[in-house]
N, C-alpha and C positions, 0 to 999 in steps of 0.2 A: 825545388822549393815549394811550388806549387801543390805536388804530390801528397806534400810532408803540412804543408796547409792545412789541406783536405782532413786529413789522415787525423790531425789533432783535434781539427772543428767533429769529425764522426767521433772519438773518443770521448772530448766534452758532453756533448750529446748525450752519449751513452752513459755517461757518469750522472749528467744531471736528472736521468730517466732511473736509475739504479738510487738515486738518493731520493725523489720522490716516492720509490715505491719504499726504498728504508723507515722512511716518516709516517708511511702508510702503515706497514707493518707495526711498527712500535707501537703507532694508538690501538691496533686492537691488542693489542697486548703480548704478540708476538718477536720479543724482543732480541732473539738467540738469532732470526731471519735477519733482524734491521740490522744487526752488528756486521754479519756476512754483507750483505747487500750494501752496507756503506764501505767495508773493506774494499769490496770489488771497486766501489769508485774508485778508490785514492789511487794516488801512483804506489807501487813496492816493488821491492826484488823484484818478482816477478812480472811487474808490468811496470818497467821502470821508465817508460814512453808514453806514458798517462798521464796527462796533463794536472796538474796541483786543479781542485775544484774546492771552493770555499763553499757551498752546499755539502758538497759529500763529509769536510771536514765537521761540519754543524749537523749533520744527520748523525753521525759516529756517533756523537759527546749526547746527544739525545736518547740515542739506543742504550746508549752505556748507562746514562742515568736512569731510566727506566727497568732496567734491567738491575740495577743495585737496588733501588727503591720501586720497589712492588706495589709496597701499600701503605699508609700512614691512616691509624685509627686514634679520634681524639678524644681524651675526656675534658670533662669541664675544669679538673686541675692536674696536678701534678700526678704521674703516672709510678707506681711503686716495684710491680712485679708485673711478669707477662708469663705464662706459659702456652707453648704447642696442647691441642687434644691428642693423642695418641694414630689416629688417621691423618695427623696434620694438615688438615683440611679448616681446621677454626683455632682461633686462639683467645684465649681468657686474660683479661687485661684487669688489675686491680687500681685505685686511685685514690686520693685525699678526698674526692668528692663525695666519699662514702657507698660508692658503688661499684660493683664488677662488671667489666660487660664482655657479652661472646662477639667474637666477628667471624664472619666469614671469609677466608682468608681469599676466594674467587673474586670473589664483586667487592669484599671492603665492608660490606654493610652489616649493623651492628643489629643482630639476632634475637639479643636476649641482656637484659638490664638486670643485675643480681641488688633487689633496695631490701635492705633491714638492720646494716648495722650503723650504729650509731656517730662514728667517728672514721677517721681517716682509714683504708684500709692498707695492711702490710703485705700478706700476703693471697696469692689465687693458683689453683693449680687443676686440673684433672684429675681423676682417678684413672687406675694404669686401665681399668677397659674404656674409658670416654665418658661414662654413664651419668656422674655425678660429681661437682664442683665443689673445692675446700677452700673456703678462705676465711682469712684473721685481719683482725680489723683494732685500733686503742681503744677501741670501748670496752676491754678486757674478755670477747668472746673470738670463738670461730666458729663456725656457719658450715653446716653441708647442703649442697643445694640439687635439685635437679639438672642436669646441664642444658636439657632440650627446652622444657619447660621455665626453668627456671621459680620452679616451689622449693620455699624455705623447707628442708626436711629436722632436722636436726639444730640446734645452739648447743658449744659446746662452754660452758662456765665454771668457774673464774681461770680464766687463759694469765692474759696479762697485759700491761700497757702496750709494751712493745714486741706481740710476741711471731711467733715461726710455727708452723701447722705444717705436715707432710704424709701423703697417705702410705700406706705399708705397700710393701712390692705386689702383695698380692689383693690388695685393697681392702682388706675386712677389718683394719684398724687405721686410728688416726692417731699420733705423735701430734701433740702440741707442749710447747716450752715457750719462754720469755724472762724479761725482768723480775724478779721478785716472785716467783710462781712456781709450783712443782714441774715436772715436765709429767707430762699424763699420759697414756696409753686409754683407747676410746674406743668402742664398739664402734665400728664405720654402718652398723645395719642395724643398730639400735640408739646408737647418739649416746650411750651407756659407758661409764668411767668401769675401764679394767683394771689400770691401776696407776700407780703416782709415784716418782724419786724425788724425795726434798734435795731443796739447794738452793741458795741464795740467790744465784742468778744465773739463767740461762741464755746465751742468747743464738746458738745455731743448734741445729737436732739433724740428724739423719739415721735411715735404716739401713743396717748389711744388711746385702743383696738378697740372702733368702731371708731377711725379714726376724732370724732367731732373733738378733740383739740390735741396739739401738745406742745409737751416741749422741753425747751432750756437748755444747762448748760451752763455758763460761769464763769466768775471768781468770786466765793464767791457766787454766786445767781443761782437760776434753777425758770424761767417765764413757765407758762403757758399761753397757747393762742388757742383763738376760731379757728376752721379753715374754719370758713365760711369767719368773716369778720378781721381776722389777732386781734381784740381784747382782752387784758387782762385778762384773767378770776380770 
């Protein structure tokens, strides 16, 4: 009895040492160690003579949360779109606050503030190398920006109240559509209108993958169209 004493009090111990260093781990941000290191604490299958530890169980549920939620970036309102950069190393956050912002996905901290449109913004995205940032906004435009810098290059005009912006696979053109608006095809390296599909209202766009054609969604119908000569397919 005495033995078997012993034997639980060095377990405990050893759990309460294994959940300390779990706690440790997690704040520097080492979260994938804190999960292991509290595992080891608790009793399991395999060490089913480990004493139940309400630390090691509180370390777990810490590692675990940490590990789900990485990072939380805020804006001043309501959050609309977020996209990955392509290195996935930053991400582009759009907002009602009328701004975009870059974060760093490492540290959290917010890089680069996108200010020039004049209303809520809809949408924000990369371009497929990193280089340069699209976003649309109700003030009826969308915006190509610098991504590092963050210099207005481009307004792309009359968009739409509500509208969707998306760069071409290979990045040299911009799709924008919306509400009440053509859906446009746009030089991405000159801010320059290629060309237009009328329609009453659009409100999703996307490019096939190699970029020939492009589709529309609006109410009740989804067109495809060439992107050479704006065309029916």
């Amino acid at each position: 009895e005495e033995a078997r004493g012993q034997r639980d009090q060095a377990l405990r111990n050893q759990s309460l040492s294994l959940s300390f260093l779990s706690e440790q781990s997690a704040s520097r941000g080492n979260t994938e160690a804190a999960i292991l290191l509290a595992l080891e604490a608790l009793s399991s299958k395999d060490q089913p003579k480990r004493p139940y530890l309400f630390e090691a169980e509180t370390a777990l549920y810490k590692a675990l949360l940490a590990h789900r939620q990485i990072k939380i970036f805020r804006h001043g309102a309501g959050v609309t779109d977020a996209a990955f950069n392509p290195a996935g190393d930053r991400i582009v956050t759009a907002s009602h606050d009328k701004t975009a912002a870059v974060w760093d996905i490492s540290s959290g901290a917010e890089t680069v503030v996108l200010k020039g449109h004049e209303e809520a913004l809809e949408r924000a995205e990369f371009s497929p190398d990193g280089s340069r940032i699209l976003t649309a906004a109700r003030d009826g435009t969308a915006r190509l920006w610098e991504a590092t810098s963050g210099e207005q290059l481009f307004i792309l005009r009359p968009v739409s109240n509500y509208p969707t912006a998306i760069f071409s696979p290979d990045g040299t053109r911009v799709l924008t559509a919306g509400e009440n608006s053509d859906a446009t095809l746009w030089d991405a390296r000159t801010g320059k209108k290629v060309l237009g599909v009328r329609s009453d209202a659009y409100t999703r766009a996307a490019f096939s993958s190699d970029g020939r054609s492009f589709a529309t969604a609006g109410r009740h119908f989804v067109s495809i169209w060439n992107s050479a000569d704006g065309a029916l397919t």
